[in-house]
Phi, psi and omega in degrees: 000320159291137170287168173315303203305312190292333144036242193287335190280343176098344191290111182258137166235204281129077181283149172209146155241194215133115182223160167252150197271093182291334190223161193309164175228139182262186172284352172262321178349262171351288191312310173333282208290329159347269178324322162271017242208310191272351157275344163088009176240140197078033140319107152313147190257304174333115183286147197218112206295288191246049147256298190337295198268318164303268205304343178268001166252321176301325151315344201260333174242357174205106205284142160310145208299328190277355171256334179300112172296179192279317182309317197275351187304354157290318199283356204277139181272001172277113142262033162167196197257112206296150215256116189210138170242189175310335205249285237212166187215119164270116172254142153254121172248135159286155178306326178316304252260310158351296168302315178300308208277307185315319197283320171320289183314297213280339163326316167268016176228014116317297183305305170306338188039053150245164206250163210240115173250152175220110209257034197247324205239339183073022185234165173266131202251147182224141163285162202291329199282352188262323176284350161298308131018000000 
C-alpha cells in the first residue's frame, strides 16, 4: 500500500476501509474484501446511504485533504484524498493524525453501521446492529 518513495522518506500512513455488511464478519473475512475493494474488484454499482452520510459527516469535522489550505495541512489528519465508490470509502491517515481521528470514524461509521477494517493491525471493527446478531 505504500510506494518505494514513501518508504525510503519513513512517510507511513494508516489505511481503514468501510463498507456495509448485511451480516456480521470475521477478520480474515475483512481482510479478503479489503483486498478486493483495493483492486477494485466485486465493487457494487449500487449506491449505499450510508458511506454516503459517513463521509459527508466525517468531512463536516475533517475536511478533505484537497479542501486543507496548504498553512493548515499539518494539522489536516489525511494523507492523501480518500478513495470511495457508492459502496465503500478507503481512508489513508498520517500517523499523528490517527489517535484523533480514528475513535470519530468508528463512532460514524456505528452510527451508519458499516463495518471498519484495519489492515494494519487485521482486525474488523462491526457496528453494534452486526454485533447483536
Amino acid at each position: 500500500m505504500q510506494s518505494a518513495n514513501q518508504q525510503e522518506t519513513g512517510e507511513a500512513r494508516r489505511y481503514l476501509g468501510l463498507w456495509e455488511s448485511d451480516h456480521a464478519i470475521s477478520d480474515k473475512q475483512a481482510a479478503k474484501r479489503f483486498a478486493e475493494l483495493l483492486e477494485g474488484r466485486g465493487v457494487p454499482s449500487e449506491f449505499n446511504g450510508g458511506v454516503y452520510a459517513f463521509c459527508a459527516d466525517l468531512t463536516a469535522h475533517y475536511p478533505e485533504i484537497d479542501m486543507v489550505p496548504e498553512e493548515d495541512l499539518e494539522s489536516c489528519p489525511w494523507a492523501c484524498a480518500m478513495e470511495s465508490s457508492a459502496f465503500h470509502v478507503i481512508l489513508a491517515l498520517r500517523p499523528d493524525g490517527y489517535p484523533k481521528v480514528f475513535p470519530l470514524i468508528l463512532q460514524l461509521a456505528d452510527v451508519h453501521g458499516l463495518v471498519c477494517f484495519d489492515p494494519q493491525v487485521f482486525k474488523v471493527h462491526l457496528p453494534s446492529r452486526l454485533k447483536a446478531n
